[in-house]
N, C-alpha and C positions, 0 to 999 in steps of 0.2 A: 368872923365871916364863915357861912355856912359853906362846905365843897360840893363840888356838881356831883348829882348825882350818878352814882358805877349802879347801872343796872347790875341783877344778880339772878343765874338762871340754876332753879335747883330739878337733874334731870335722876330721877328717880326710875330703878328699873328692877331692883330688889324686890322678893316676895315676901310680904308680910305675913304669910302665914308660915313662914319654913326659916326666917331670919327678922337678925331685932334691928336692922340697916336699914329699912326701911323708915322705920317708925325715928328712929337717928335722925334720918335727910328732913324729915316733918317738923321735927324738935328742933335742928338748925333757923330752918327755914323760916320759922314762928320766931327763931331769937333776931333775926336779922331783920324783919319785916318789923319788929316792935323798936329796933332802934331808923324807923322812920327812914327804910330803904326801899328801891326798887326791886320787887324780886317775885322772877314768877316759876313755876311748880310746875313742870312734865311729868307726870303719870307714862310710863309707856308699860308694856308686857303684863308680868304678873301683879305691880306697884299699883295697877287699877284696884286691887281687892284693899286697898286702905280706905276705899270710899265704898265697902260692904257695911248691910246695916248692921250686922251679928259681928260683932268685934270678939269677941271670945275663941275663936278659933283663931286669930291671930299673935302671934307673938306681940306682948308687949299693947296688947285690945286696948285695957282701960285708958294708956297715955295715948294710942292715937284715938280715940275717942276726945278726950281732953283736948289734945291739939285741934284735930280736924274744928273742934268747936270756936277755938281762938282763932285760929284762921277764917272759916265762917264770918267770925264777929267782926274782925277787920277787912272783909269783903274781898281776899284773897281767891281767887279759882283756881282749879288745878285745872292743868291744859293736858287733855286724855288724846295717846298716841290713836287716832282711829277713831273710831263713832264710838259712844259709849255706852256701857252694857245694857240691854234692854233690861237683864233680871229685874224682877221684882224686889228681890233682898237686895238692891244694890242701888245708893245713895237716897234713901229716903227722908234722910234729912235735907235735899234739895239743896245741896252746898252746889255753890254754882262751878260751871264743868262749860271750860270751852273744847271742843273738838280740836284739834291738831292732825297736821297731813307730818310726814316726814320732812318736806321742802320748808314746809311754816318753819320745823323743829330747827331746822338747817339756819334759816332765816332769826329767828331768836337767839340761835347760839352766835353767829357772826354781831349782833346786836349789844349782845352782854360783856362787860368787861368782866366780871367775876364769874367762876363754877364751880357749882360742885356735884357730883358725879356719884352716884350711891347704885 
């Protein structure tokens, strides 16, 4: 008998270009989501730069490269604290990116039985 599903919310706020925490919460979040889980990905503050097109400057580039791709592939969004960056270097792979208010964040976190907190 299959169990109900525990939504799982992974709220990422870590910098990826100055720490390898980040790109950790992504590599979680990818194992959890491939055993056929509920689980959705907050980007807030500097954690948006995971979804830059130049991964080189980040710690740890070429595996979020890799992840962000697996995630992509199983139709996973990351939910970005605020509007999302207009740059031009940033998300040009068109991984899908819902906007998030702090209240929505609020709203997800009371939602989720699991977190994890990076």
């Amino acid at each position: 008998m299959a169990s109900p599903s525990q939504p799982t919310l992974v709220l990422i706020s870590e910098d990826p270009r100055v720490s390898h925490r980040a790109n950790e919460a992504m590599r979680i979040a990818l194992g959890i989501v491939a055993g056929e889980n509920d689980v959705s990905i907050v980007l807030t503050g500097p954690a948006v730069h995971l979804l830059d097109d130049e991964t080189d400057d980040l710690v740890d580039g070429d595996d979020v490269a890799k992840f962000r791709a697996a995630l992509r592939k199983l139709g996973v969004p990351f939910h970005i604290d605020g509007a999302p960056a207009a740059a031009a270097d940033w998300n040009g792979d068109r991984h899908p990116v819902v906007p998030v208010t702090a209240a929505e964040i609020a709203t997800m976190l009371s939602r989720a039985t699991r977190f994890l907190v990076f």
